[in-house]
C-alpha positions in Angstrom: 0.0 0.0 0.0 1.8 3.5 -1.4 -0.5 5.7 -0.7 -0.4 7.4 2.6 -4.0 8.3 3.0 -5.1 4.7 2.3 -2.6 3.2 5.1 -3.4 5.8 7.3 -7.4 5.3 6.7 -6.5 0.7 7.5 -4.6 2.1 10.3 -7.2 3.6 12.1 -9.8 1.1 11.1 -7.6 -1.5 12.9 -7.0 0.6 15.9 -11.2 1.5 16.0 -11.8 -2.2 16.2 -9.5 -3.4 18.8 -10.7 -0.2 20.8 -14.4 -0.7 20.1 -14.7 3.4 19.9 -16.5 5.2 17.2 -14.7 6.8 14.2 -14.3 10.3 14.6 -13.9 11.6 11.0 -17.6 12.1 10.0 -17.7 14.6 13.1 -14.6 16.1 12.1 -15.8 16.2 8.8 -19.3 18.3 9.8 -16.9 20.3 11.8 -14.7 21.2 9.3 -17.3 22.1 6.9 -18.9 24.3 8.9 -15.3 26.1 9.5 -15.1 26.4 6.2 -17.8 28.7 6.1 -17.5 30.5 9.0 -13.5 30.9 9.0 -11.0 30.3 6.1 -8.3 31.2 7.6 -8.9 28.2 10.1 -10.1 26.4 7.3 -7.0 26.1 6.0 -4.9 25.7 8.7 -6.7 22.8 9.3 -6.6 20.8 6.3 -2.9 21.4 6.4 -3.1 19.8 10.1 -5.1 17.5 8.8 -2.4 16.6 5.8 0.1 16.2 8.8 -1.9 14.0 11.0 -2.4 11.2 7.5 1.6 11.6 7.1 2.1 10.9 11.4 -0.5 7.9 11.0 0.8 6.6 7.5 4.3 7.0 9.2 3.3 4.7 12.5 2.1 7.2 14.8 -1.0 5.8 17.5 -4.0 7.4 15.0 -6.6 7.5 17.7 -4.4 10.2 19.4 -3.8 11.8 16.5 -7.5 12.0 15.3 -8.5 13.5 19.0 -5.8 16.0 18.6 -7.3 16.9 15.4 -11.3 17.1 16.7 -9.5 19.4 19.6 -8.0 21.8 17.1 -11.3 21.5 15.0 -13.3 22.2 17.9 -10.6 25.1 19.6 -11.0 26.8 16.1 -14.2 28.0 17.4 -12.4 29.4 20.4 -10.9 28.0 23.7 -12.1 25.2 26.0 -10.5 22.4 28.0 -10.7 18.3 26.9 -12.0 16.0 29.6 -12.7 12.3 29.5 -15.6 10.4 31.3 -14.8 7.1 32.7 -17.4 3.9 32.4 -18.7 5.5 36.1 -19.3 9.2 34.7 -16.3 10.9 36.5 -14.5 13.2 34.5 -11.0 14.1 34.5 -8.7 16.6 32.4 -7.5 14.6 29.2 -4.0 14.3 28.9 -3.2 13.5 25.7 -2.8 9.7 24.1 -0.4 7.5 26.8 2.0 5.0 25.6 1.2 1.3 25.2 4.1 0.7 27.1 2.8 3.2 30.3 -0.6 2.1 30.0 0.3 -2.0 30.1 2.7 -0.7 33.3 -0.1 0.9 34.8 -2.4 -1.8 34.4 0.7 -3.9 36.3 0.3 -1.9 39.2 -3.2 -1.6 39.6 -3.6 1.6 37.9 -6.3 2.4 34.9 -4.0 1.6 32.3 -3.7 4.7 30.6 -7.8 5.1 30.2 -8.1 8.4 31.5 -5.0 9.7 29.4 -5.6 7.7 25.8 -9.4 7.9 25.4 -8.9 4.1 25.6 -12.1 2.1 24.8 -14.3 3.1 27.7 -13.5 6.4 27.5 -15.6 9.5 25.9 -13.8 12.6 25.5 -15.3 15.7 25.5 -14.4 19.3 24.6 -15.6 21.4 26.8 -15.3 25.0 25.6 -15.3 28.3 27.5 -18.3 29.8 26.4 -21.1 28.1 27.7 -23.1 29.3 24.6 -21.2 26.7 22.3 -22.2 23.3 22.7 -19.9 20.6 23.8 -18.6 18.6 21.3 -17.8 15.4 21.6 -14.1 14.1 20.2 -14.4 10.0 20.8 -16.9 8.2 22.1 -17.1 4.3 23.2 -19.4 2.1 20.9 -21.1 0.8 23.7 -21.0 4.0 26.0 -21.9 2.9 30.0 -24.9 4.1 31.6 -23.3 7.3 33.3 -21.3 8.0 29.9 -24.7 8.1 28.0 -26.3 10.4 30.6 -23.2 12.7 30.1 -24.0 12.6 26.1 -27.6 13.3 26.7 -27.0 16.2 28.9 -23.7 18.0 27.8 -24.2 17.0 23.9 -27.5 16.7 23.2 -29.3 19.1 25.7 -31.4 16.3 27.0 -32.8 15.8 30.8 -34.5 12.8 32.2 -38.2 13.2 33.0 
């Protein structure tokens, strides 16, 4: 396979399997459409970014991280916010940015979370959270089969919906 885009594309598809997440580029997709009207400047920033991001996953580099950065920039382009993930249990915590396989088996070794709250690993659902509470939050990965308290999270932050 020669062509960057298409190993970068089999790349990901691998990754979204073994992490039973959802893909994130039709999101990214709506997202960068919708810059593209409201900001070319941006607009063009990121499609260079995003030009970068199929070299980085072509080349070998983890492409779920890469495709959160992405969202984040995507969704930052719209002006600042902070990047949280939400656990199985619905606790939240700042996201850190994609964790080595290496620290996350280590972690796992000593009873830690194995690098769930810092790689958006499969039960995690990471959020942008931005700084004016008139934007909505945006989701950048979610879990195929989100839990219970992840769901509620969706339904209330993303979707504006409160139970009866």
């Amino acid at each position: 396979m020669d062509d960057p885009r298409a190993r970068a594309d089999a790349r990901l598809e691998e990754t979204l399997a073994a992490a039973d997440v959802e893909d994130p580029r039709p999101a990214c997709r709506d997202r960068l459409k919708a810059l593209r009207a409201a900001d070319p400047a941006a607009f063009a920033r990121a499609v260079e970014y995003f030009e970068t991001l199929v070299q980085a996953v072509a080349g070998g580099a983890e492409p779920l991280g890469q495709w959160i950065t992405y969202a984040r920039l995507l969704a930052e382009a719209g002006g600042p916010g902070r990047t949280v993930i939400v656990d199985r249990s619905g606790r939240a915590r700042p996201y850190a940015g994609p964790a080595a396989p290496a620290a996350a088996e280590a972690a796992r070794a000593d009873g830690g979370e194995g690098g769930e709250a810092r790689n958006g690993g499969e039960a995690g659902l990471v959020l942008f959270l931005p700084e004016d509470g008139r934007r909505g939050v945006l989701p950048l990965l979610a879990p195929r089969a989100p839990s219970a308290a992840q769901t509620a999270a969706l339904d209330l932050l993303v979707r504006g919906r409160r139970e009866p």
